[in-house]
Each structure stands twice: as C-alpha cells, then as structure tokens.
C-alpha positions in Angstrom: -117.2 -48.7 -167.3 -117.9 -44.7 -167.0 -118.8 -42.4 -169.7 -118.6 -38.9 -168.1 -119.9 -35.3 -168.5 -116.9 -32.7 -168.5 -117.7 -31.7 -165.3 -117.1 -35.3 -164.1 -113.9 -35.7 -166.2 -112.5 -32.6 -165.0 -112.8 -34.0 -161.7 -111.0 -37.5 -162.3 -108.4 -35.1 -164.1 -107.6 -33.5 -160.7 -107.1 -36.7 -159.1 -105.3 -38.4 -161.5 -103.7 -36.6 -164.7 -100.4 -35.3 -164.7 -100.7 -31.9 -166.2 -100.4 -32.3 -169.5 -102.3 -29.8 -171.7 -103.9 -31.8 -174.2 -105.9 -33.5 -171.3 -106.8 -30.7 -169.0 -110.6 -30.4 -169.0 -110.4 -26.3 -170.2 -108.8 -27.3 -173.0 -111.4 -29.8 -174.1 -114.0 -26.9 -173.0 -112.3 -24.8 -175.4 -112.2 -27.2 -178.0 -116.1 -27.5 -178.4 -115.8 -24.1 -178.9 -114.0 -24.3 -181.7 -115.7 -27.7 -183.2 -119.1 -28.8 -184.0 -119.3 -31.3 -180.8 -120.2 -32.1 -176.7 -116.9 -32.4 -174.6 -117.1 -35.9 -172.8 -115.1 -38.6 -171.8 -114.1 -42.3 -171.0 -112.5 -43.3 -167.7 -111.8 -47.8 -167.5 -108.9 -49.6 -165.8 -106.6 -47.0 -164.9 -107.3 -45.5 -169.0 -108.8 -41.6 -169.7 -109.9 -40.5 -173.0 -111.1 -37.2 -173.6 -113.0 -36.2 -177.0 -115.8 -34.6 -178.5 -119.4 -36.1 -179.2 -120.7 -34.5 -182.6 -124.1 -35.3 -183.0 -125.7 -36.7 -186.7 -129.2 -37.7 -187.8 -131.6 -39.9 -186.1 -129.9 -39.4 -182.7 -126.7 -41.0 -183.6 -123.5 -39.5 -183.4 -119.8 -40.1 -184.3 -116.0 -39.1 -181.7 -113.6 -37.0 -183.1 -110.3 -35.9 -180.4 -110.0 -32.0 -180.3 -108.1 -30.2 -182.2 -104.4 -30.7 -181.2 -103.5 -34.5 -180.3 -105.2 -36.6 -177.6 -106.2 -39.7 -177.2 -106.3 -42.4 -174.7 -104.2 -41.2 -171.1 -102.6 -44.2 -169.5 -102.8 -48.1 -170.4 -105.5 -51.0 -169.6 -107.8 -53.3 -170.5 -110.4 -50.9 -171.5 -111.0 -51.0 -175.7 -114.2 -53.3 -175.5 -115.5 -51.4 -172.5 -115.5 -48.4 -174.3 -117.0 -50.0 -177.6 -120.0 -51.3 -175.6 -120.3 -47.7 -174.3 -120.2 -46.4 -177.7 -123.0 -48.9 -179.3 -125.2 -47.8 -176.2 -125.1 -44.3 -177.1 -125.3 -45.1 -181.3 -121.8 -43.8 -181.6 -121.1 -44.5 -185.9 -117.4 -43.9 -185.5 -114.2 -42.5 -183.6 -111.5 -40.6 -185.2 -108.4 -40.3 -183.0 -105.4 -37.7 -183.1 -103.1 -39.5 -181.3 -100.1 -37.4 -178.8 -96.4 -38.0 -180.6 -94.9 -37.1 -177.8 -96.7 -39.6 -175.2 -96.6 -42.5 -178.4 -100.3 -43.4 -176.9 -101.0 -44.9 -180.2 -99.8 -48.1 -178.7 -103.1 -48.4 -176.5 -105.1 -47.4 -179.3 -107.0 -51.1 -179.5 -106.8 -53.7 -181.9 -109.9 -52.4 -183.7 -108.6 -49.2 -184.1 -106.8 -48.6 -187.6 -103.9 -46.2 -187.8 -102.3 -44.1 -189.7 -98.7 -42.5 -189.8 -99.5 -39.3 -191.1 -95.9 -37.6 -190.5 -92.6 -37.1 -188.1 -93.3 -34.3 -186.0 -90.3 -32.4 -184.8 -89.7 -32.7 -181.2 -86.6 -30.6 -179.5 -84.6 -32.0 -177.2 -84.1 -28.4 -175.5 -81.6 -29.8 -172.8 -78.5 -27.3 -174.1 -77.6 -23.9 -173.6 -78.7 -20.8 -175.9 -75.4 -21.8 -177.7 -76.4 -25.5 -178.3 -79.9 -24.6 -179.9 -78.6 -22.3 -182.0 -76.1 -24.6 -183.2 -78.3 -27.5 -184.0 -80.2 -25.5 -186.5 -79.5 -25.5 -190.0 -77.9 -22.7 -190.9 -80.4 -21.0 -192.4 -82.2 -20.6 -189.4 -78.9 -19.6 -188.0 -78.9 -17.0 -190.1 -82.6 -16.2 -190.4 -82.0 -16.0 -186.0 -79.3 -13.8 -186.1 -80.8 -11.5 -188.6 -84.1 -10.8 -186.3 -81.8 -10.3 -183.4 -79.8 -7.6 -185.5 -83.2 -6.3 -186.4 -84.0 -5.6 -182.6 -86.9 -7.9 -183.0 -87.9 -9.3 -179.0 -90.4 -11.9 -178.3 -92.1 -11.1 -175.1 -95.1 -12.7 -172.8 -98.4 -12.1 -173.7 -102.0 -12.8 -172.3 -103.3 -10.4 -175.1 -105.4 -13.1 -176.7 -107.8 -10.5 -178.7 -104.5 -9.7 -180.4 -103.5 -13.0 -181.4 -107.0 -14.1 -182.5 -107.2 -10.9 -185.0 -103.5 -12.0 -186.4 -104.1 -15.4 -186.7 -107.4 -14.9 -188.2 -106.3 -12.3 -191.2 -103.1 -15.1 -191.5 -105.7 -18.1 -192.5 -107.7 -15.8 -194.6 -104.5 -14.7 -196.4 -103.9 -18.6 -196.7 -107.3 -19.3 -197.9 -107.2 -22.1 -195.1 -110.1 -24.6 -194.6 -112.6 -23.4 -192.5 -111.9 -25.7 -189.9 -108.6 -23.7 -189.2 -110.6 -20.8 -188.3 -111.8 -20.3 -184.9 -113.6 -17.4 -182.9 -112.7 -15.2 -180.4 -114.8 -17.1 -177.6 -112.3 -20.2 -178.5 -109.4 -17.9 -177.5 -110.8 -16.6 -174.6 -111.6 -20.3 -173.1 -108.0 -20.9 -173.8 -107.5 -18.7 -171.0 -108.7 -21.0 -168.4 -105.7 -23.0 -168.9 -103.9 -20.9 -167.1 -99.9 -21.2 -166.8 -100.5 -24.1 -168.8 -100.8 -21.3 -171.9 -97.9 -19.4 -173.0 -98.5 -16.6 -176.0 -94.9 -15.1 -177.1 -95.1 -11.6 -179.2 -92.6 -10.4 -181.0 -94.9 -7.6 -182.9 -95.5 -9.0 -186.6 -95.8 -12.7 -185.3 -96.5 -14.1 -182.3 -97.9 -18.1 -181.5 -99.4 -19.4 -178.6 -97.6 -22.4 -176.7 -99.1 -25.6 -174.1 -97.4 -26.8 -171.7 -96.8 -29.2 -169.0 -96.0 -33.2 -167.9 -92.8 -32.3 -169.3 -93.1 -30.6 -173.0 -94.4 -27.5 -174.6 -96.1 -27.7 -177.7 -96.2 -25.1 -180.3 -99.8 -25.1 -180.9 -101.1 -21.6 -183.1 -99.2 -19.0 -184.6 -99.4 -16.0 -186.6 -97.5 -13.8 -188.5 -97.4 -10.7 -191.2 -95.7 -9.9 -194.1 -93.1 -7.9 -192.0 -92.7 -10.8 -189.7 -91.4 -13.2 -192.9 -89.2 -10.2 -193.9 -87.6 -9.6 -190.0 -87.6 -13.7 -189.4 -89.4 -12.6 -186.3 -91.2 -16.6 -186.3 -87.6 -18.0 -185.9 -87.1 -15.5 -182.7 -90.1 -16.8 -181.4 -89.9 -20.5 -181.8 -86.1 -20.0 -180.2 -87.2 -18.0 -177.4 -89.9 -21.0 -177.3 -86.9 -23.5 -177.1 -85.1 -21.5 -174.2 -88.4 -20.7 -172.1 -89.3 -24.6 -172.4 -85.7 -25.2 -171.0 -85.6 -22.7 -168.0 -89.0 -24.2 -167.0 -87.3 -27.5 -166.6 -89.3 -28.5 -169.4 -87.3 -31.9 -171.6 -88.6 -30.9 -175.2 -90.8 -28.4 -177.4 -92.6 -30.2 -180.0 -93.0 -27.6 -183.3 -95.4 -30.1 -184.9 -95.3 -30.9 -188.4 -96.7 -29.3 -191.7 -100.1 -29.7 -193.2 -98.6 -32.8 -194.9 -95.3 -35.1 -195.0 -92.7 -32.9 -196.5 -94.4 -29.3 -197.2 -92.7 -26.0 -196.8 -94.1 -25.7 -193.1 -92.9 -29.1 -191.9 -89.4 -27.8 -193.4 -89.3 -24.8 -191.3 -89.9 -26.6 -188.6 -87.4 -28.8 -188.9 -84.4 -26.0 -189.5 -84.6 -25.8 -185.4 -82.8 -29.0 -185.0 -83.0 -33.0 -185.0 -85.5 -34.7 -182.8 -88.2 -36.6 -184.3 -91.4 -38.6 -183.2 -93.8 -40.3 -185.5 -97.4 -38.9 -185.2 -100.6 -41.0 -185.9 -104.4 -41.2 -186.6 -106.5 -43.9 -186.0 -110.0 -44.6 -187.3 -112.7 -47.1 -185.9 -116.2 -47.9 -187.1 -118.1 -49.2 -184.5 -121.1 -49.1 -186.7 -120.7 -50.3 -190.2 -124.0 -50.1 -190.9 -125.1 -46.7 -190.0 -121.3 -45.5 -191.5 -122.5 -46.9 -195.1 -125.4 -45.0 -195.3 -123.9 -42.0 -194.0 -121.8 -41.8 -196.2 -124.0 -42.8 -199.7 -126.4 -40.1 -198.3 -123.3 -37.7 -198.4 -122.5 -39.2 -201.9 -119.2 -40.5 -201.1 -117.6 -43.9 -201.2 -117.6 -45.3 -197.3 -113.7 -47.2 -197.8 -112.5 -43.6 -199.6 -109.2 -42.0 -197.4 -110.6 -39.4 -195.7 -112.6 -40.3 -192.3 -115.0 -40.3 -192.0 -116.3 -40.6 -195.3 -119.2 -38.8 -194.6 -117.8 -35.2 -193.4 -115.6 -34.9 -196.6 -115.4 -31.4 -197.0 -115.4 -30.1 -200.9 -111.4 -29.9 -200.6 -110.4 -32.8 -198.1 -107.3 -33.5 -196.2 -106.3 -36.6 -194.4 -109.2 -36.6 -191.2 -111.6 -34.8 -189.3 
C-alpha cells in the first residue's frame, strides 16, 4: 500500500492517468488552495485516489475530495488497504464527491455509504450546431437566439483576474456560503492546468471549463445583471457544447444545481437530454474519535450533514 505526497502522486499521474482534469495533480494543488486541507493521495492495485488531508485536534485528521468530483481512478482490491492507511495516520473520516461521468461510485467500498444527491446533465455533443440547438427546450432556443441577435460572442480567455473579480461580486450578490468563495491565488493555480482549462468570455458572463479523457466539465461561472438580460450564459454554455465537440471531446457535463430540482439545475437542463446520477459517499473509519467530535461541536454524530462535526451555521448536504 502507498500513501503519497503530491509530488509523488503527480508522478504516478504521468505514468498512468488518462488526462482527466479532476485527477491531474495541479488541480488538487489548486484545490488546497481553495480548502482548509494537505493535497495527498492513495495509489493500491491498479486504484488512484486523490484528496485533501484537513487536519483536527490532537493530531487527528479527517479526507474530504476537492472541490469538483473525484474519487477513486481505476478498479481493485484496494478499500482495506487504504483503511489500514487511514487508522495509521488517525484519519476520523472520508467524505467523497464521486465523478458522474466516470460512475466511480461503483468502487467506492462496501464501507463506504452513498448518497444520490442529484442527475447531473451530461451532453451528448455528437451533432452539429443545428442538432444542439434543437435539443434545447425552446426557451433556451429562444434565450440563444436572442444573445446572438444581441451581438453577444463568447471568446477564449486566460484572463483569470477577470473571472475571479466576476465570480466573486456574483457569490456576494448570492450571499453564497463561504465555501463557494475562493481567492485569487486559487485561480492562478488553476493555471497550471494548462490546455486542460478553458475560460469563455462573452463580456457580462463568462465560466471556466476542464477538460480531457473525453468530456468537459462546466466547472465556475459568472455573470451580471446585463448578462441575465442579453442571455449571454446560454451563448456561453452553447459555444461550450460546440468547442467540446470540435475537440473531439463525447460530452460536456453542465452539473446540476445546489439541490435536486432548483432553478440552476433547471437551466441546466434547457440544453438538452443526457443525464448521469451523481453521488457522495461517507465513511467513518473512526467512530470513536467522530462521536466526540461532533458532541464537542454540539451536534448529533448520525445528523445528515457529514461530517457532523464541520456543520456550518446554515448546512447543505456535505463538506
């Protein structure tokens, strides 16, 4: 069994991975970044598993996946190799944000329990500029056509000082939990994934894209007032669709909404059909240490949110 340092994942990534961006090692370096936590990983029997190490009292600490979707990479035998590795290093508990479009929730482990949180909408965007637009419900159609008539043009971008100064004024308008706010260092080590990064502009909104082993993922966005008013969000996502498809690229997965069946998860799913069920999974490894964790944080160690302990004051389904 191998617990590894970034460095040492980055280097088994090389070797083995396949290019997907939710794996690469600058996205996990990014990630700390952005969350409380030590980038490291798990390599056993043909399996790799990124994820952050956050630390907690008396030198114990708990796993959380970065922000995005991750989990395990590849299949094996490698669940109670990895547990043994955790109780070594007084690891309390793992919370996993599994990849809807790789389905890696089926090698989660049997002592992993999980969650389907929501369909994510995942675009087939085999078809020509015709056939996407067609697919949309027509108020997208519509919503489309009227940015086009409006002049509006999503363009390539690196201009990531840009996008972190929209996107933060758009989760401050939102009043959105801190954890949905992120610095400028975050987007500047987002950088380093290089072509595996894609930022589209179209003035008033603009949303930054991963891609690679096959799909782009809509991953940040941003936009103003004037960007609702000139649908410039629906010329970005379908320039997303047609950039994904010249690349040779099979699908572009929008995501979903903050929860099953909000307005976000319905604009999402204007662009088209194409779905793909997207889970969490939560493991105590040890029960214990999680029970007093979580009475010193006064809340109830079987309550929803995981883990019980890092409920913030207004909590949502995970950490």
């Amino acid at each position: 069994m191998s617990w590894l340092s970034l460095d040492e994942y980055a280097e088994r990534w090389a070797a083995e991975g396949d290019g997907d961006p939710y794996f690469e090692p600058a996205f996990l370096r990014a990630s700390a970044l952005g969350q409380d936590g030590e980038p490291a990983a798990f390599a056993h029997d043909g399996v790799l598993y990124p994820f952050l190490v956050r630390p907690l009292p008396d030198g114990r600490a708990d796993i959380t996946t970065a922000y995005g979707f991750g989990g395990p990479w590849g299949s094996g035998d490698w669940r109670a190799a990895f547990r043994a590795a955790c109780a070594e290093r007084g690891v309390v508990s793992e919370f996993v944000r599994f990849h809807p479009v790789r389905g890696n929730q089926a090698h989660a482990g049997d002592d992993v329990r999980l969650t389907h949180v929501q369909d994510m909408v995942v675009l087939d965007v085999a078809a020509d500029d015709e056939e996407l637009v067609r697919r949309m419900v027509p108020q997208a159609r519509n919503k489309l056509r009227k940015a086009i008539r409006r002049g509006v043009a999503a363009e390539p971008s690196r201009d990531l000082e840009r996008f972190w100064g929209m996107y933060s004024d758009a989760m401050r308008a939102l009043g959105a939990d801190p954890s949905y706010h992120f610095g400028l260092d975050y987007f500047e080590a987002l950088d380093g994934l290089g072509d595996a990064l894609l930022m589209l502009d179209a003035g008033p909104a603009a949303a930054l894209f991963l891609r690679g082993a096959g799909a782009m993922h809509y991953f940040l966005a941003a936009s103003t007032e004037e960007g609702r008013r000139t649908a410039a969000a629906n010329l970005v996502i379908y320039e997303a669709m047609r950039t994904a498809r010249d690349a040779g690229l099979a699908v572009l997965n929008l995501g979903g909404g903050l929860r099953e069946g909000d307005a976000l998860q319905a604009f999402k799913c204007s662009f088209g059909p194409g779905r793909r069920p997207y889970y969490v999974g939560a493991s105590v490894h040890d029960q214990g240490a999680y029970d007093r964790l979580s009475a010193a944080a006064g809340a109830a160690s079987d309550e929803a949110f995981f883990p019980a302990y890092r409920r913030p004051a207004t909590a949502h389904a995970g950490s």
